[in-house]
C-alpha positions as CSV (number, residue, x, y, z in Angstrom):
1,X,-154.6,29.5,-9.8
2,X,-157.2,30.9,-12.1
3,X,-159.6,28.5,-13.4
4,X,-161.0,29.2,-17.0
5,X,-163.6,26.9,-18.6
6,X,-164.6,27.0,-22.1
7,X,-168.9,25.7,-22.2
8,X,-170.9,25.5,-24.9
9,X,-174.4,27.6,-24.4
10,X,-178.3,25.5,-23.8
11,X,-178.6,25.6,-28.0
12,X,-174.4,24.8,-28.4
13,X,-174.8,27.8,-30.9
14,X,-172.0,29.4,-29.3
15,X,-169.3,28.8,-26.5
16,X,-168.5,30.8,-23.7
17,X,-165.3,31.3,-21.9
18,X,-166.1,31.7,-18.2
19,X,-163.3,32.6,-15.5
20,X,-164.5,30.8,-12.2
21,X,-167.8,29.4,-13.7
22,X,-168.8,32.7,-13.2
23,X,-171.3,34.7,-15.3
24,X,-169.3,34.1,-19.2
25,X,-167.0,36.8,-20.1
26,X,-167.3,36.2,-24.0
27,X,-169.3,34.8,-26.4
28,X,-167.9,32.9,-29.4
29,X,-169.8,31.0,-32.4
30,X,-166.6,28.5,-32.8
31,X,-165.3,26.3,-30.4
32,X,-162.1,27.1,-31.8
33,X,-162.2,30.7,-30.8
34,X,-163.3,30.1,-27.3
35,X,-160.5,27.5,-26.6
36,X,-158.1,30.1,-28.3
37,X,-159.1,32.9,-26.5
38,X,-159.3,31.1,-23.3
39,X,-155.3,30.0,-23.6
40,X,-154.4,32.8,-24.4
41,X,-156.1,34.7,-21.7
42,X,-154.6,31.7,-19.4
43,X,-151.5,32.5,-20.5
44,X,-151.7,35.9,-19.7
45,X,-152.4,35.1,-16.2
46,X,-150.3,32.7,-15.3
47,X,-150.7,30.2,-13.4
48,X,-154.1,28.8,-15.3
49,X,-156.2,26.2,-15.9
50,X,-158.9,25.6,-18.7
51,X,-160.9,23.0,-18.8
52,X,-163.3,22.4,-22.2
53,X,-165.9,20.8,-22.0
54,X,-168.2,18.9,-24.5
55,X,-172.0,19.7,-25.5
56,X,-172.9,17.9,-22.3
57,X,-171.2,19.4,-20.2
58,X,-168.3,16.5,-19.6
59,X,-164.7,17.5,-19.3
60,X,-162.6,16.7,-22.5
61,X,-159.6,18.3,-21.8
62,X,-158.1,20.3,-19.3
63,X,-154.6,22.4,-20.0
64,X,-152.5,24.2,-17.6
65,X,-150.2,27.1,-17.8
């Protein structure tokens, strides 16, 4: 299972979509668009996990696909 995580950057100026909590494979100013391109990405790669998380660093939601 691929694990995606969608973190906010040190500032939370912009999120990052990391695969693996590897180094971040995009850069987003919205949350939004990180969590969308994340599922989607998920999708795409069945099967997924991604896992948000808040400005300090605390899970608030995990989806699976």
């Amino acid at each position: 299972m691929y694990k995606y995580s969608v973190t906010p950057n040190k500032d939370v100026t912009a999120w990052y979509v990391k695969l693996e909590d590897v180094a971040p494979t995009n850069e987003y100013a919205a949350k939004d668009d990180a969590i969308e391109k994340a599922e989607q990405i998920a999708k795409e790669n069945k099967p997924s996990k991604v896992t948000i998380l808040d400005k300090y660093h605390q899970v608030v939601e995990e989806k699976i696909f």
